[in-house]
N, C-alpha and C positions, 0 to 999 in steps of 0.2 A: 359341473357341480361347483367347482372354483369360482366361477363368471359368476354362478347364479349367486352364490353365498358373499361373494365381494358388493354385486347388485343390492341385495337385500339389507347387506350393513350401512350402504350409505346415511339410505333414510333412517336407519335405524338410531345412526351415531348423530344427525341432528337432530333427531327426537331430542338425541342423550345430552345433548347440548342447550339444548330451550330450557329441558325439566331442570340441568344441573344449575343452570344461570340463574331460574326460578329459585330453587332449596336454596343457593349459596347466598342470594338477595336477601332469605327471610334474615338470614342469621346476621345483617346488619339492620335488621326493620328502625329502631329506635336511632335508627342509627345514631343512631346515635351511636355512635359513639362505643362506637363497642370496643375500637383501640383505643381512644383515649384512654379509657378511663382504665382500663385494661389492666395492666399492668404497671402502674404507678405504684400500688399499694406495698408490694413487696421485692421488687426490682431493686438494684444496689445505684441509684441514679447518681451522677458525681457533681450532687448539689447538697445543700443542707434541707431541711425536714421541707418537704412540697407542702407545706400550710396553703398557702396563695392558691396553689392548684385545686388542692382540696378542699377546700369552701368554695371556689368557682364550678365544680362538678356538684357539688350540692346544691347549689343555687340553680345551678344546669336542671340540674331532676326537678329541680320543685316549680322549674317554670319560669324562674328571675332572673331574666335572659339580662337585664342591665347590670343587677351585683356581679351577674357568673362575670361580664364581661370587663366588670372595675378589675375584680381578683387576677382574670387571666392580663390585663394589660399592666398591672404590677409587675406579675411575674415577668412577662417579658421586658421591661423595666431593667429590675434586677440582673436578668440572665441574659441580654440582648443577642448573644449566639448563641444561646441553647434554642435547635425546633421545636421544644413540647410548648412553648409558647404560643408561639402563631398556628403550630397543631392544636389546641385547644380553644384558641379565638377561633379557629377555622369550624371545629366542632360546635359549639355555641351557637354560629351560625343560621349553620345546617339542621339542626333543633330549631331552633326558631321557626325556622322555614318550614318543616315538617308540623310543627306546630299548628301553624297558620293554613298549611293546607289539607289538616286535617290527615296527614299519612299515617300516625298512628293507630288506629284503631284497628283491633284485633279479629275485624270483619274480612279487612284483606286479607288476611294471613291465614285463615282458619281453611282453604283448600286452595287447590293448587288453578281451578278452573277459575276462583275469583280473582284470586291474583293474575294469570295472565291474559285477566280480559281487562284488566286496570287500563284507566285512561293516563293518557301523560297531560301532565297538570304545568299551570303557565306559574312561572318560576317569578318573584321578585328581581331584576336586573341589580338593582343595586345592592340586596344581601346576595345575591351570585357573584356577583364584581369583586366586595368581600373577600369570600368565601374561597374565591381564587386567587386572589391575593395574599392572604394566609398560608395556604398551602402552599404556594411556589415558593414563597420566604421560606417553609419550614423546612420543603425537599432541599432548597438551596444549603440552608445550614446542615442539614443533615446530610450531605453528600461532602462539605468539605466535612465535617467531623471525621466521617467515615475511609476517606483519603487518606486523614493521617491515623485514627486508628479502627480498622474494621470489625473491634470488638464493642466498639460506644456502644453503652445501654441505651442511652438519651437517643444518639441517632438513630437506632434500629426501632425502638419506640416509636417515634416520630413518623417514620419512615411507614411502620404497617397502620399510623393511624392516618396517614394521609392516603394511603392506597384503600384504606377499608372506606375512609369518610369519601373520596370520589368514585368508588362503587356505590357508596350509598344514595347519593346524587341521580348518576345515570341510571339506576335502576327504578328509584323509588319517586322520578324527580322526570326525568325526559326519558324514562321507560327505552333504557339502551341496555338489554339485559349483554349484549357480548361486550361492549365495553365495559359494564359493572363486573363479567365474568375474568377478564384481563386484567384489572385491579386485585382483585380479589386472590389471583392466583401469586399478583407482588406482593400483594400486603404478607399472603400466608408464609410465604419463603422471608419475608424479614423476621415475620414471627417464629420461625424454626429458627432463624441462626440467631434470636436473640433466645430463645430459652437455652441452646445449647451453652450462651454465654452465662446467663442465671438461670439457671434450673429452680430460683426461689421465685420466680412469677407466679405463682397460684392464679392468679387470673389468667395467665395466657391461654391455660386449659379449656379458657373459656370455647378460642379456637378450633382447637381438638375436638370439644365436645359436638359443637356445631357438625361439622363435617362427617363425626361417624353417625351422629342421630339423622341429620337430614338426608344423608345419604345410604344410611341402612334403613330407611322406610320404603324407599324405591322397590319395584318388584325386582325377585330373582336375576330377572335375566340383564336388565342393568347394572344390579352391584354385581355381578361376574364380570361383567366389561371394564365396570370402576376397578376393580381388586385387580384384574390382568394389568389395569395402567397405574399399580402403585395407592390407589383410594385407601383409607380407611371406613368401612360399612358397615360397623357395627354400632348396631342400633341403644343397646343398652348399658355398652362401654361410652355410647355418647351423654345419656341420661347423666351417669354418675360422674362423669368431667362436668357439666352443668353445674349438678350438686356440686362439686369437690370448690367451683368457682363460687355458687351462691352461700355457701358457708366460711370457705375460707378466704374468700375473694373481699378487695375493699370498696377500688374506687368503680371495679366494674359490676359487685356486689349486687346494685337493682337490677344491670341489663340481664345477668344471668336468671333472676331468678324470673323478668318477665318473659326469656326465655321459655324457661319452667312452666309459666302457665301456657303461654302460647302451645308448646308442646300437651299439656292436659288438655284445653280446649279441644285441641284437633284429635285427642282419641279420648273425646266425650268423658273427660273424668271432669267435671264442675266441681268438684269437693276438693281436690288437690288446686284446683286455679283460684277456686275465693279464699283457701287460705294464703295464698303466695299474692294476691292483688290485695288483699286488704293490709297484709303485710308493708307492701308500700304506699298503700295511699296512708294509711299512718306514719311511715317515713317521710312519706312525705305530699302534706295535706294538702297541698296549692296545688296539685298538678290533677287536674279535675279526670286524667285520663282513665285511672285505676278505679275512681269512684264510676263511672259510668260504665267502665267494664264490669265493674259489680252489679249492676243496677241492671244490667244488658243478660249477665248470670240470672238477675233473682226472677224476671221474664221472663227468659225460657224456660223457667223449672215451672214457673206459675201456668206458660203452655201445655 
């Protein structure tokens, strides 16, 4: 019975391993950006007010992939060894790219069958060259920071947006769901030793939220496995960390809440996703994604 039941869990545990790489991928879809923006807003960063940063992530969302990028090369200007710098040029990028190849849209994301039949899609070289470039500056700075003090907001910041932003890549980009799964798992450990450092991140929750919702949708018999190895699974404690992030949250404020719809689409509530997409395409008008999401809603209902 041992043999048989050690037999059995193999395949069981790479199942658990595809679908988790899958759930954990959604929760950077936009990726955007989901550390950048993350935690900027209420973090005690040891700079003066991130104006710079925050018009560059606005400009980010609305599409103005050249302002977001004047704003963030001030900022690193300014702050030459602070990483949120070249972590935020690094994210811009990464947007861009997603942009161009069409990653966002809410088609992939809405089951787990279309997303892992996704094709891996031919990357621009030179915003990859970028994009890599950025982030190695960023880990660099953020690892001496963190040498001399291992409580840096700025570094630990930095630190889970570059681990979230090259999960986003491998996953969403060369379709490398265990390498996106390996990021993911760093990014998340920077994001716990930095909340324990400011528990004022209201956006880090964003994190949390991900993890119990996409991983309490799972059947039974996998979130028993997830909870034996320490998971959070709970599907409606994830919901309200969402919310808790798209209310009180700043600079990560749109990714939570298209979080939010994404999560209504996939359990068929249309009425909770067009209020949260028209929400943003009013924030923000240039970014044609939220209109077409709309438009994509008023279709199927018209079906």
């Amino acid at each position: 019975m041992v043999f048989e039941a050690k037999n059995n869990a193999i395949p069981l545990a790479s199942k658990f391993a595809r679908l988790l790489a899958v759930r954990v991928t959604i929760l950077t879809l936009i990726s955007i950006l989901m550390a950048p923006s993350a935690m900027l807003a209420n973090c005690q960063l040891g700079l003066e007010a991130a104006s710079h940063l925050d018009a560059g992530f606005d400009s980010l969302y609305d599409l103005n992939f050249n302002a977001a990028q004047a704003q963030f090369s001030d900022w690193k200007a300014r702050y030459p060894n602070d990483p949120l710098g070249p972590a935020a040029a690094a994210s811009a990028y990464l947007f861009q790219e997603f942009d161009r190849l069409g990653v966002l849209q809410s088609g992939l994301f809405r089951d787990d069958q279309t997303f892992h039949q996704r094709k891996k899609l031919t990357s621009d070289p030179r915003l990859k060259d970028l994009f890599d470039s950025e982030l190695t500056l960023s880990e660099t700075l953020a690892a001496k920071q963190l040498a001399k003090d291992s409580a840096s907001v700025n570094a630990l910041l930095a630190m889970t947006m570059a681990n979230g932003l090259r999960a986003d890549y491998a996953a969403l980009i060369e379709r490398k769901d265990g390498a996106s799964l390996s990021y993911t798992k760093k990014g998340r450990k920077s994001a716990e030793k930095l909340l324990i450092v400011d528990s004022g991140c209201y956006d880090a929750y964003l994190a949390l939220g991900v993890e119990n919702y996409l991983l309490g949708i799972k059947p039974a018999a996998v979130r028993w496995i997830l909870k034996v190895g320490g998971a959070h699974t709970n599907r409606d404690q994830g919901l309200r960390e969402l919310e808790l992030t798209a209310e009180r949250g700043h600079f990560l404020k749109p990714f939570a809440k298209l979080l939010l719809a994404v999560a209504a689409l996939r359990r068929h509530d249309g009425q909770n996703a067009k209020l949260l997409l028209t929400d943003l395409h009013c924030e923000f008008p240039h970014n044609l994604l939220y209109e077409h999401e709309l438009a994509r809603l008023e279709t199927e209902r018209a079906d």
